[in-house]
Residue frames as qw, qx, qy, qz and C-alpha x, y, z in Angstrom:
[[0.017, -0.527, 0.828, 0.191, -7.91, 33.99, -21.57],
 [0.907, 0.038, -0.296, -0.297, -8.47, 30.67, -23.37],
 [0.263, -0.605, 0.749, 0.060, -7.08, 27.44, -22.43],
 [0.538, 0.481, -0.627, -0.295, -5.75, 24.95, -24.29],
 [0.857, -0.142, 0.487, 0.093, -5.75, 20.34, -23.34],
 [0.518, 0.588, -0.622, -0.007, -2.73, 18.67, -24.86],
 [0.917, -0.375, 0.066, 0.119, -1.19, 15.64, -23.87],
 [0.021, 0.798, -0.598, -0.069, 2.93, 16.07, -23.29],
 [0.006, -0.259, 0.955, -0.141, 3.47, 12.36, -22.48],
 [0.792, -0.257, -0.350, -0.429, 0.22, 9.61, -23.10],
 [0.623, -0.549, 0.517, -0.206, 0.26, 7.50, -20.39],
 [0.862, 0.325, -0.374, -0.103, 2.43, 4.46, -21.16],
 [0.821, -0.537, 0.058, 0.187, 4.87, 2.38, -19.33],
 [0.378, 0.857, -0.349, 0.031, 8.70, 3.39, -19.23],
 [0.943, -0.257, 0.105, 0.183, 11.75, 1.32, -18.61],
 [0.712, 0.011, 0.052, 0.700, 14.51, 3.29, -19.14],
 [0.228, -0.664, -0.257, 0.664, 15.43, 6.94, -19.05],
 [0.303, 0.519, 0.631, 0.490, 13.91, 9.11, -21.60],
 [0.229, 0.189, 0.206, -0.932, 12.40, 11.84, -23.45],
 [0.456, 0.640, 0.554, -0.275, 8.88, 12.68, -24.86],
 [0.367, 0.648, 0.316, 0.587, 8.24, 14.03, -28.68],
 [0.072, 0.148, 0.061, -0.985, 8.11, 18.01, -28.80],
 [0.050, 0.574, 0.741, -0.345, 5.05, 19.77, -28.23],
 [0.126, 0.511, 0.142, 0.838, 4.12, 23.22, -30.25],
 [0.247, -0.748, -0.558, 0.261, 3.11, 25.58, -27.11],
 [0.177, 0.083, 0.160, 0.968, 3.76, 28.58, -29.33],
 [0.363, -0.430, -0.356, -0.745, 1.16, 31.21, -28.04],
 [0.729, -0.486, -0.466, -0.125, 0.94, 29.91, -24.54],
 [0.226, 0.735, -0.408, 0.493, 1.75, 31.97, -21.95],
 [0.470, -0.477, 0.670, -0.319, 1.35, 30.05, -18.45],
 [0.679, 0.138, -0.704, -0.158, 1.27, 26.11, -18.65],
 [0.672, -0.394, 0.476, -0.409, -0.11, 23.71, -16.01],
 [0.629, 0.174, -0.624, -0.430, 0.50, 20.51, -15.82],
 [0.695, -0.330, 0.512, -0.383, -0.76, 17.44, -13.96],
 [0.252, 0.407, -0.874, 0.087, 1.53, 14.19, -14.01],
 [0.904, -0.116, -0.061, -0.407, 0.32, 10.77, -13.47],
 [0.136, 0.736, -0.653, 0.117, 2.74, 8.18, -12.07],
 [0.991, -0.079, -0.041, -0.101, 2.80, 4.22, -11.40],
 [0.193, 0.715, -0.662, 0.114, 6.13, 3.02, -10.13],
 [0.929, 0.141, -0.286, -0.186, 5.96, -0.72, -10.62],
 [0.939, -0.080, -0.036, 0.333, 9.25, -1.80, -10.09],
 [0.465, 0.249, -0.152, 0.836, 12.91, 0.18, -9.67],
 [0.270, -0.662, -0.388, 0.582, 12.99, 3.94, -8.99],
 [0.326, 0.836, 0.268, 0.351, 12.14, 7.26, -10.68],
 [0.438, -0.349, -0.165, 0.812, 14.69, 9.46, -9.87],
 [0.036, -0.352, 0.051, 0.934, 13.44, 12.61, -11.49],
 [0.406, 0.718, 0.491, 0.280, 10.16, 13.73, -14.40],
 [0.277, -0.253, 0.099, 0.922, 11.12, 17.04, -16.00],
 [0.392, 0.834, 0.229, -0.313, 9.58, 19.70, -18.25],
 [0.425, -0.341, 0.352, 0.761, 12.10, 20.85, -20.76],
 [0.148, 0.838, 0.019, -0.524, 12.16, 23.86, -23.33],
 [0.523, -0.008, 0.450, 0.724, 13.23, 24.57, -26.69],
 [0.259, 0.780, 0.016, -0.569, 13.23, 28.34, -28.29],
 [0.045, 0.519, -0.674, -0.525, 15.06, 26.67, -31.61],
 [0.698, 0.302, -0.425, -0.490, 12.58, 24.75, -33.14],
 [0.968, -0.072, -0.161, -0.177, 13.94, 21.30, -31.05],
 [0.795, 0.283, -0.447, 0.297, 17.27, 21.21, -31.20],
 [0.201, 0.205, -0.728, 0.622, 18.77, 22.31, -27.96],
 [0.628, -0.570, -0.352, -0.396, 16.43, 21.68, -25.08],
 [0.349, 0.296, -0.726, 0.514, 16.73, 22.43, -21.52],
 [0.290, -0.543, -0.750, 0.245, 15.09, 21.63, -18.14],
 [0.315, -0.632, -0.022, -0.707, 12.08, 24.69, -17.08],
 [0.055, 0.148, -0.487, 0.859, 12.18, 26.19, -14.13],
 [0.310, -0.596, -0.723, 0.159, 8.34, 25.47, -11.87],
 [0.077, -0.515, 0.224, -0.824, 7.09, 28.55, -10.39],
 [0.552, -0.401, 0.470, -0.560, 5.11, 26.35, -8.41],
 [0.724, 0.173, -0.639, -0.193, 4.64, 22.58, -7.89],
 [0.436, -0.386, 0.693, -0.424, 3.62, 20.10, -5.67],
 [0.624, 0.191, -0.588, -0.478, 3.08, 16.45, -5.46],
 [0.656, -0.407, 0.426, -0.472, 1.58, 13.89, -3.41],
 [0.487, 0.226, -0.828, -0.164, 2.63, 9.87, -2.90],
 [0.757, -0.492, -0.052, -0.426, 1.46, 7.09, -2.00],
 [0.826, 0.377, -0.294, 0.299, 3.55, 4.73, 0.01],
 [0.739, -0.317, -0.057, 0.591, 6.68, 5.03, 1.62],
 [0.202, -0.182, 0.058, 0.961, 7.86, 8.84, 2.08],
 [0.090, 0.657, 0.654, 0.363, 4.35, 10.28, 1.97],
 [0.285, -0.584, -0.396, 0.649, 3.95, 13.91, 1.63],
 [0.545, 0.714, 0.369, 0.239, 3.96, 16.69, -0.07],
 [0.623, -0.466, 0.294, 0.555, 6.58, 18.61, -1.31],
 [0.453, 0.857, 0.243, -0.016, 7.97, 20.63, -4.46],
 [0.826, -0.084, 0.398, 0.390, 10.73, 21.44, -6.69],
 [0.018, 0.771, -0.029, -0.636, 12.46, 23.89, -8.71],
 [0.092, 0.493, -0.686, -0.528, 13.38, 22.16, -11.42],
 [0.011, -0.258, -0.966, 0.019, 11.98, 18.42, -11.40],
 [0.741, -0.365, -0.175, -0.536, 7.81, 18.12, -11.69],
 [0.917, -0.277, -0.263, 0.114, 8.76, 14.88, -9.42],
 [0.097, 0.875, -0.389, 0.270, 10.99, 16.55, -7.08],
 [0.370, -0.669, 0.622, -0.166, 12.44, 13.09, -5.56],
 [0.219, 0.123, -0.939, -0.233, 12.76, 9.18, -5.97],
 [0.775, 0.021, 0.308, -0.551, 9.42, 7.30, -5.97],
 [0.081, -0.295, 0.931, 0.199, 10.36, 3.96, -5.57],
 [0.418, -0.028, -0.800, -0.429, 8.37, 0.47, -6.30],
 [0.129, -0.613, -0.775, 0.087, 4.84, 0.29, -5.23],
 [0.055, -0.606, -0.105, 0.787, 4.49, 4.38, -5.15],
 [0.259, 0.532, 0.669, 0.449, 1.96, 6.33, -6.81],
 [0.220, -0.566, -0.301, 0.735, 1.95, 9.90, -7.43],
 [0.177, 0.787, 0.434, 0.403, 0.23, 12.83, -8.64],
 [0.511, -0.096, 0.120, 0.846, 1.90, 15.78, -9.70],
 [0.273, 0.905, 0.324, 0.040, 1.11, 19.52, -10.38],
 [0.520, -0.327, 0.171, 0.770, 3.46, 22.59, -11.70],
 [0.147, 0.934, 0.214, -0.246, 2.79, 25.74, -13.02],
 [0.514, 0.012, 0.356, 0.780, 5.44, 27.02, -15.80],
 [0.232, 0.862, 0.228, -0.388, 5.35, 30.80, -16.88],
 [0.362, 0.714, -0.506, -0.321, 8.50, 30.62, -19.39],
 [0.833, -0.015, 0.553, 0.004, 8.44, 27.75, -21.02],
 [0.488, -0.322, 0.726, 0.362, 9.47, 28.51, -25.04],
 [0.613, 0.185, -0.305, -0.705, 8.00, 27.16, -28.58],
 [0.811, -0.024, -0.494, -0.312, 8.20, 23.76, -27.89],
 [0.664, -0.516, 0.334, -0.426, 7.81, 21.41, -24.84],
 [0.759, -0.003, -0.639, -0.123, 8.60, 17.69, -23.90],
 [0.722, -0.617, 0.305, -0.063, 8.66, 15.83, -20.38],
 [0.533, 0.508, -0.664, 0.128, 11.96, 13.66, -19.48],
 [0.830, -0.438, 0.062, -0.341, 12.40, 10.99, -16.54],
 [0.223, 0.667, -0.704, 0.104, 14.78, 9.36, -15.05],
 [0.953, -0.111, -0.098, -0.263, 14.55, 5.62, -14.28],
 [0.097, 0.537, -0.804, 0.236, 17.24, 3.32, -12.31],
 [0.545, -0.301, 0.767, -0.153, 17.59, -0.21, -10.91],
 [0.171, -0.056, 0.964, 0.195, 16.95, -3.76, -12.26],
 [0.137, -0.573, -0.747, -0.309, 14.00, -4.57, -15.14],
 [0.058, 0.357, 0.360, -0.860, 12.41, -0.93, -13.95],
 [0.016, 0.481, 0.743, 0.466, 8.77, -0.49, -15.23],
 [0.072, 0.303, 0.219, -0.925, 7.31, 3.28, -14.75],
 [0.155, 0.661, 0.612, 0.406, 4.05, 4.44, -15.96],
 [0.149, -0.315, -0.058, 0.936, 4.27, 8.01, -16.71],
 [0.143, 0.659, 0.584, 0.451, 1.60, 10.25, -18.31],
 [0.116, -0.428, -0.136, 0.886, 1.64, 14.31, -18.24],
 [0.267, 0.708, 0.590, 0.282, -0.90, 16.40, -19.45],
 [0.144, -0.110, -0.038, 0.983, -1.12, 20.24, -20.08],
 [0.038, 0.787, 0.615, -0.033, -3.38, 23.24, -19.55],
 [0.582, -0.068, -0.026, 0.810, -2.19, 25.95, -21.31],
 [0.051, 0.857, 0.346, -0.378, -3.55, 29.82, -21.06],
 [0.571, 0.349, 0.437, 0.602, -3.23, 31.62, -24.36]]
């Protein structure tokens, strides 16, 4: 098997809840990915994966077969999620790094994140490693 680098999400700060562009990961049949996380201020309440088999338009949240992630900070440990890549809230001053393993994932990808309290400033940044 080959595998494939892509970024899903450059790293960049966020401040409000969002998605990423779409990805093409037509031809890819597992997908890793490892998640980079800076949580300045507020609280992340969730990072997703999400799917789309229609070219973009409906998209919905993939399922992890596996996925763990460590923080620093308050509530260190480590810990994993069926749905979420970030499978809890990492508040302000918390920094975590994320893996997850997707086997059905679609033709196109994007991440999504949820972000809450006052002036919130996230840096998010997800990469993929997909096996073709």
């Amino acid at each position: 098997m080959s595998k494939t680098r892509f970024d899903i999400l450059a790293s960049a700060a966020q401040t409000a809840t969002g998605q990423g562009g779409a990805i093409s990961v037509s031809g890819i049949k597992n997908l890793a990915l490892a998640v980079d996380i800076t949580c300045q201020t507020g609280t992340l309440t969730g990072v997703y994966l999400q799917g789309s088999s229609d070219g973009g338009t409906t998209w919905f949240d993939l399922l992890a077969t596996t996925s763990c992630w460590l923080t620093s900070g308050a509530g260190v440990g480590t810990t994993g999620g069926p749905t979420k890549v970030l499978a809890g809230n990492l508040l302000t001053g918390n920094v975590a790094k994320v893996w997850a393993n997707y086997q059905i994932i679609g033709d196109y990808v994007r991440a999504a994140w949820g972000i809450s309290g006052a002036a919130p400033w996230v840096t998010i940044g997800v990469k993929g490693i997909g096996e073709n």
